[in-house]
N, C-alpha and C positions, 0 to 999 in steps of 0.2 A: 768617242763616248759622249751622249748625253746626259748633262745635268739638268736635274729636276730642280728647282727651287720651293721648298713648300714654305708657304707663311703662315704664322701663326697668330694668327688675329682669333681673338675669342671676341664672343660676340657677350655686348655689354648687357647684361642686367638690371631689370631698374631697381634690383637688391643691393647692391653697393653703389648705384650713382652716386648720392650726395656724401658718400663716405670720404673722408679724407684719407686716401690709401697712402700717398706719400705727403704728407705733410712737412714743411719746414725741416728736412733731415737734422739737423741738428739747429737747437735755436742759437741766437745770436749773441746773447746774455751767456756767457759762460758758465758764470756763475747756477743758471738754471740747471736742475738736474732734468733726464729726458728717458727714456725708456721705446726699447725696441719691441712691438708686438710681433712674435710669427701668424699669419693669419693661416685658416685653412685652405684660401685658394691658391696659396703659395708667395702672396706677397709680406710684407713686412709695413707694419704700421709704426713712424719712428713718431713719439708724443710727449711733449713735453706739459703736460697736462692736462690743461682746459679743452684738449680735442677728446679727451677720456669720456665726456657726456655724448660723443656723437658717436662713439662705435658701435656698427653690429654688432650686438654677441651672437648674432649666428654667423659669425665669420671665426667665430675663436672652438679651437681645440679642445675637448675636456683636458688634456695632456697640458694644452698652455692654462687653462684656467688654472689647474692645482701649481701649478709654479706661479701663477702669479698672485693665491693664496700666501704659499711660502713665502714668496719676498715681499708682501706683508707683512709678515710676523717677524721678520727680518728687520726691515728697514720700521718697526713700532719699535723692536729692541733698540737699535743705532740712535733714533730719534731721542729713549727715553735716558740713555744713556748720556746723549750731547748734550741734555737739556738737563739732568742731574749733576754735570762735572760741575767743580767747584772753580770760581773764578779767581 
């Protein structure tokens, strides 16, 4: 029997070149909080913030935008919470 090998090299875009697709997976600073983007092409943008200003949003889901709406409203609640407990 022969096998075939296919490869799968997608040919790059100059749509996502300067994108940081995988950035820093987890930052270094623990203490940092960081957040997992699913994108549409199938990868995963892992961001521990200040890479929020370079994304495509044509790279993002409507599916992902509204969850990332929601935990939003989420993580305003947690915030205003932590920042009203009493010391």
């Amino acid at each position: 029997g022969l096998q075939q090998t296919v490869s799968r090299t997608v040919p790059t875009s100059g749509r996502g070149q300067g994108m940081l697709l995988r950035s820093k997976s987890v930052p270094q600073d623990k203490t940092v909080p960081f957040v997992n983007i699913p994108l549409a092409d199938g990868q995963t943008l892992c961001t521990a913030g200040g890479d929020l200003n370079n994304i495509d949003v044509q790279l993002l889901n409507q599916d992902t935008v509204q969850h990332i709406h929601n935990l939003v409203s989420e993580l305003t609640v947690l915030c205003g919470k932590a920042t009203a407990k009493p010391s």
